[in-house]
N, C-alpha and C positions, 0 to 999 in steps of 0.2 A: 394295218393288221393288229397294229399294238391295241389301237383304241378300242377295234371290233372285239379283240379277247378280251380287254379290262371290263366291256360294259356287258358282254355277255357271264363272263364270272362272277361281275359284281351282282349281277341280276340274279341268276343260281344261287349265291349266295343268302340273299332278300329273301327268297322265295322257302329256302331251307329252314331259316331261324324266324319265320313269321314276319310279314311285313303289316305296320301299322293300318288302318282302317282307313286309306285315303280319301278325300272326295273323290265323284262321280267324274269321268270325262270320256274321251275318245279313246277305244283300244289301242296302244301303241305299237308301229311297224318294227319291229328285230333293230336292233342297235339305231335307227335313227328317230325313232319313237315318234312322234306327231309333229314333226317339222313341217311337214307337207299338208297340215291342217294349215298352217299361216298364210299361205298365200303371200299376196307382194300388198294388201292393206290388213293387217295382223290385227288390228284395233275392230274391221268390221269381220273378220275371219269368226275373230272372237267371241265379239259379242252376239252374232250368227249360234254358234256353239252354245254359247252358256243359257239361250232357247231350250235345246235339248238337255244338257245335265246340269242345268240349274247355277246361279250365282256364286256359287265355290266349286270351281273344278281344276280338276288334274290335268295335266299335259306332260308329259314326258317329252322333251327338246334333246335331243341325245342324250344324253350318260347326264342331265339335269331335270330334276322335280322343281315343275311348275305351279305356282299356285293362280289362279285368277280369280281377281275376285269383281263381280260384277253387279252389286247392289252398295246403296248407303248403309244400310244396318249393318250389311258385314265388314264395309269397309269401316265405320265404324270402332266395330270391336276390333276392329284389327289394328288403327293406326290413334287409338284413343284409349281404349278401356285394356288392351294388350300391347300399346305403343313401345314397352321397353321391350318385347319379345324379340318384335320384326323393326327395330331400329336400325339393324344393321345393312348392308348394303351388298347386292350382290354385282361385284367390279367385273364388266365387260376386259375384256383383252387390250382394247384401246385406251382405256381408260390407268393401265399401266406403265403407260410409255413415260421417260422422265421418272420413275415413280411415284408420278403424281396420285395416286391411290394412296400413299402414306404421307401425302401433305393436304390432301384436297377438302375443303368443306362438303363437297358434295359426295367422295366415296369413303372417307374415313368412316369408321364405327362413331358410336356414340358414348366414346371415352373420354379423358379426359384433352388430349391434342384436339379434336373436335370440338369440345364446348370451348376450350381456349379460343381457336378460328369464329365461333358462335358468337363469342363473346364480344371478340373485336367488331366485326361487321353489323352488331345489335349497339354498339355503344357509340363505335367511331364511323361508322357510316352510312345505317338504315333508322339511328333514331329520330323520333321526331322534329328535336330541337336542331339536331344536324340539317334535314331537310327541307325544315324551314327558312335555315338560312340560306342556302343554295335556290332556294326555287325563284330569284329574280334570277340567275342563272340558267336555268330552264327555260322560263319565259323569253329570258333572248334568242335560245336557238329556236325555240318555237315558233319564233318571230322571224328567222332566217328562212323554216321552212312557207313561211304564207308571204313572203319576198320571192322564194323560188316559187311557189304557183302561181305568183301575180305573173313573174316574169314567162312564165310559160303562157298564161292566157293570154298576156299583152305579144306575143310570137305567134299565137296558134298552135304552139306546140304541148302535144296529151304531156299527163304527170304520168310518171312510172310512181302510186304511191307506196309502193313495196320499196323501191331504191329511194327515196326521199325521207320515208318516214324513221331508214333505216341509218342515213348519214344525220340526221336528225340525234337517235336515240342515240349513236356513238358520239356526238359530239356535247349530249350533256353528259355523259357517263365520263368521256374524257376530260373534260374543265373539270367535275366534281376529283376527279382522281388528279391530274397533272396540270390544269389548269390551262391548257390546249384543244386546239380541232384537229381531230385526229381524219376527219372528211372534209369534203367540200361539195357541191350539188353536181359540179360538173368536172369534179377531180378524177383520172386515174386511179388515185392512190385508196380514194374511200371505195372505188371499186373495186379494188385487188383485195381491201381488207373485207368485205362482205362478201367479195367469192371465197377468201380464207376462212372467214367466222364460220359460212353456207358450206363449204368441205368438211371441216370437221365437225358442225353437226350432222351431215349426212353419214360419213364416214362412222360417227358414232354409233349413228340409227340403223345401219345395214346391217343384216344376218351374217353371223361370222361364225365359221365351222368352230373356232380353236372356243368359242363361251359354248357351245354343243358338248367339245368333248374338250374337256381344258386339257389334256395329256397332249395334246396336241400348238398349243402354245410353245412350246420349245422351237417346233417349225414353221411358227406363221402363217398357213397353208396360202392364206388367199393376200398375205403383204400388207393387212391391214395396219397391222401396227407398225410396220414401217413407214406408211404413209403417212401414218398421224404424227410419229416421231418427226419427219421433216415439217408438217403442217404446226404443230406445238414447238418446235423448233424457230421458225419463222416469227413467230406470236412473242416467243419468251425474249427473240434478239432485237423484236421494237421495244418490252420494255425495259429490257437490260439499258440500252441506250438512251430510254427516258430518265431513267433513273441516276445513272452515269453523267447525265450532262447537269441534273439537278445536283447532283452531289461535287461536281465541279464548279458549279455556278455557287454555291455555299461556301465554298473554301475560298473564293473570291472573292465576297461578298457577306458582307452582313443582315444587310436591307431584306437579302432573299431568302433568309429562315422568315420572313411573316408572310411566305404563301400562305394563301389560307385552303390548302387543299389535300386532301387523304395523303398523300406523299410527304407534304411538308410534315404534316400531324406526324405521321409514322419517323421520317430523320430527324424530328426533334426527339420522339422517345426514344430513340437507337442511340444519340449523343449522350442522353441521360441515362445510358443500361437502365432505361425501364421500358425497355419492349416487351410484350406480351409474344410476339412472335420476331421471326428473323427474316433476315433480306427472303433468304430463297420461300420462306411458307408466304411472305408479300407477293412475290410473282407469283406464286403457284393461286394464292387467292385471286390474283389479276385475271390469271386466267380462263376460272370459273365462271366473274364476275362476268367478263367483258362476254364469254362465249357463249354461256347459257341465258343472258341478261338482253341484249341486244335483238340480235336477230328474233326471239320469241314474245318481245314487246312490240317491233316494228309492225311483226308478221300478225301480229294482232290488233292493229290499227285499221292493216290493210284489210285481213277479214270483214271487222264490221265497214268497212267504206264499201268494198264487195258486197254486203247485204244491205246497206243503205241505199244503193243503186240500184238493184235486184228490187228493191222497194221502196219506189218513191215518196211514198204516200207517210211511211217512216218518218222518211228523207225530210219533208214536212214538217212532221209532228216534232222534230226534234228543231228545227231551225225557227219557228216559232217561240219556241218554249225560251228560247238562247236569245230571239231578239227581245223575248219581254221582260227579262234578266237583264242583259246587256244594255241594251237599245241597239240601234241598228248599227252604228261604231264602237260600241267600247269594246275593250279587249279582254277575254279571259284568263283569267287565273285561278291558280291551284283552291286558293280559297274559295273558289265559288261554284266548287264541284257538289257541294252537299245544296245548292241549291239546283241542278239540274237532275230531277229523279228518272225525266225519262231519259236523260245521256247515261246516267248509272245502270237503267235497266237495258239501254240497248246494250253497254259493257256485257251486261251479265249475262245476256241472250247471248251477244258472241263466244265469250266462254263457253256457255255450253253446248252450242255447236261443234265450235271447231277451238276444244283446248288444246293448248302448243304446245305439250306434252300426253298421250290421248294414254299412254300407260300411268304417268308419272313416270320418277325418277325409281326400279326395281328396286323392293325390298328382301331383305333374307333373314330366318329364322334362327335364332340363336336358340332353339331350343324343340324340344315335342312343344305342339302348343295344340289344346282341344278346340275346336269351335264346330258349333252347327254338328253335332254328336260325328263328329271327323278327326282325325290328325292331322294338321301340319306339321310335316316331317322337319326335322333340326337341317336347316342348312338349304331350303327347300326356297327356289327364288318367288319373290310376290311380287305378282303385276295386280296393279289395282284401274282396273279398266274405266276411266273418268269417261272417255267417247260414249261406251256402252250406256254408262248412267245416264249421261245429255241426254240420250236417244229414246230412252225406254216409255214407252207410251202408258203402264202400270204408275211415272212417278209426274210425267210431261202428259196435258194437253194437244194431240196436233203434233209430237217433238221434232218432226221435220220441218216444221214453219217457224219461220222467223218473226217469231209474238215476242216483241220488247213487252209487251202491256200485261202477259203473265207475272211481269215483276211488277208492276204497279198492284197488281192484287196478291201479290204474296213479295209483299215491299220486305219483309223479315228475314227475308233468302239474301245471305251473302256469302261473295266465296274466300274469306279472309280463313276457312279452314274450321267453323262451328257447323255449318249444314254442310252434311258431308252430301244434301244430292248435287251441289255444286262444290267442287274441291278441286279447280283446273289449277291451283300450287301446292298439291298437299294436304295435310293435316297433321297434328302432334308433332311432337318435337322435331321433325325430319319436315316441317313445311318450308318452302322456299325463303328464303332470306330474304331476297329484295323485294320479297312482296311489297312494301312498306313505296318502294319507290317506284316499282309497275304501276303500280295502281292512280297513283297521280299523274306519272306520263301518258299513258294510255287517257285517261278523261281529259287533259289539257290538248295533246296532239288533236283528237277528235271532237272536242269541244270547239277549236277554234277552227277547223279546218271544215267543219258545217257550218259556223257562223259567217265565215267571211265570204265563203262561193257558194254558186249556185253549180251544180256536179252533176255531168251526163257520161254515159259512157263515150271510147272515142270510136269513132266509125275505123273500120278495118279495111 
């Protein structure tokens, strides 16, 4: 009742003192406003809608102003040429728990605690020269996972490439960070942590009354954030005790300050009080890292092997291209990705199908801000509909078919965050961090895992 009278007064209110010139969208129902527009796939709900009131539209989500935007021009101005506007972020309910929201790369503002976290993970763990030296690193678990498909074919037994590709991605994220296998192919344990990474992104991604009507966060309604609380909870007590055993093993030891791995980096500057950040904003980073980085790199492997299969003939044209590169045994590597342009274009075809974020990470308005002779209203969440763009047959040939070869004729398209019709990590200062390290795991997993087998679906 509380909620009902806040959004109906604060509406009354709008409506008395003049309300800005919003974009065009769906009339909104009495206090729960166009929730019931979303349906249970929100990305085609959406992009559905923005057919009828055009690429900037309004949505009213309870007692919140939605923005959607659903072309490159605007996303554009919006996340480029007005980047400082909508920098800020608009924090889900979940995304509170721990109050991680005021240590997080991914929900802080664009102040200065923020560019500090920016700063580390651009210096100390996504630059070039850094990733350079890890990627014989890479290549070995690489090489763990075409060990576990040989051993499945030499059994007869299908690959789950979803669960392989996925103890794969955590086990170079974890050497790169603690210099361990946090999986194994046929471990328990890499399964509990990928049904935990797979909770709370889902957890995250469910419709939650209390981001509707936030006056409603006091009581949780639906438990969400409780559940996330024990699920974040679970995460932060593996790496407390990573961390813990490393910081016991140094007090014992001398030999063990020359890890060469983001942990060691980070207790050498902590002994030196020249840390840029503190234990607790390190895990809260870990958690970011490990959660948003993981499962959306695997799960994008799995994709294109899914369309690769779906399309033999693909299937082909890339395993060709890789053995006249390679020969028929050599093995790939991160360096010889700028020599497969149709591997880079199959990449780029499955991004724009099926990006692993099909809103992006919501943004929010720091201010009135004009576009396309509109207001966005200050404080007004932006969803920047990436699926919708993939789709749109005004920007795509065909945009339902799986044409690697449209990038071989417009080879200029890449989605590092300049051509905003492909932007599956972003754009402007709020683009994904690890882009830097997706982008080589993603070509090496699927570089090599065409090269060495021949892939049929498995009979059911």
């Amino acid at each position: 009742m509380w909620a009902c009278i806040h959004v109906l007064t604060s509406g009354l209110r709008g409506r008395k003192s003049g309300s800005p010139k919003l974009p065009p969208g769906p009339y909104p129902f009495p206090i729960i406003g166009n929730i019931l527009e979303l349906g249970n796939k929100p990305h085609q709900a959406l992009a559905k809608l923005s057919k009828t009131y055009g690429p900037l539209m309004t949505l009213r989500l309870g007692s919140i102003t939605t923005i959607v935007i659903s072309s490159p021009k605007i996303a554009k101005e919006a996340l480029q040429k007005k980047d400082q506007a909508f920098s800020s972020r608009t924090v889900p309910d979940t995304g509170r728990v721990f109050n991680h929201d005021k240590v997080s790369i991914v929900w802080l503002p664009a102040l200065a605690p923020w560019r500090k976290l920016r700063k580390v993970s651009a210096t100390q763990i996504f630059a070039p020269q850094q990733l350079d030296a890890t990627q014989a690193l890479r290549r070995k678990k690489v090489q763990e996972l075409l060990d576990h498909v040989n051993q499945c074919c030499n059994s007869g037994e299908a690959v789950d490439i979803g669960r392989a590709t996925f103890v794969t991605v955590l086990n170079a994220i974890s050497n790169m960070f603690f210099s361990i296998d946090l999986g194994g192919y046929g471990s328990n344990l890499s399964q509990e942590f990928r049904d935990l990474i797979c909770v709370i992104m889902e957890e995250a991604g469910k419709p939650n009354v209390a981001d509707y009507f936030p006056t409603l966060r006091l009581v949780d309604p639906q438990g969400a954030r409780r559940r996330m609380m024990i699920d974040y909870g679970k995460l932060i007590e593996i790496f407390d005790s990573i961390i813990n055993e490393r910081v016991q093993l140094r007090a014992s030891s001398e030999g063990s300050k020359a890890s060469n791995d983001v942990l060691g980096s980070f207790l050498n500057l902590v002994e030196e009080d020249n840390s840029e950040i503190s234990c607790n904003d390190f895990k809260h980073l870990l958690l970011d890292l490990f959660v948003a980085g993981i499962d959306t790199t695997s799960s994008t492997v799995e994709w294109a092997m899914a369309e690769l299969l779906r399309n033999p003939e693909k299937m082909g044209k890339a395993q060709d291209e890789l053995e006249q590169v390679l020969g028929k045994d050599g093995l790939g590597q991160e360096l010889d990705i700028s020599k497969f342009p149709y591997l880079q274009a199959i990449m780029k075809e499955t991004f724009r199908l099926h990006p692993p974020a099909p809103f992006l990470v919501p943004h929010k308005a720091e201010t009135d801000v004009e576009m396309c002779g509109f207001i966005v209203p200050k404080n007004a969440q932006i969803l920047v509909n990436v699926w919708a763009m993939g789709r749109d047959s005004s920007i795509w040939t065909n945009p339902n078919l799986f044409m690697p070869e449209r990038f071989l004729e417009q080879d200029n398209i890449d989605f590092k965050g300049q051509d905003f019709e492909l932007i599956p990590f972003g754009a402007g200062r709020r683009i994904c961090p690890g882009l830097p390290l997706a982008n080589r795991m993603v070509h090496l997993m699927l570089a090599c895992l065409v090269h060495d087998f021949n892939w049929k679906l498995a009979m059911r």
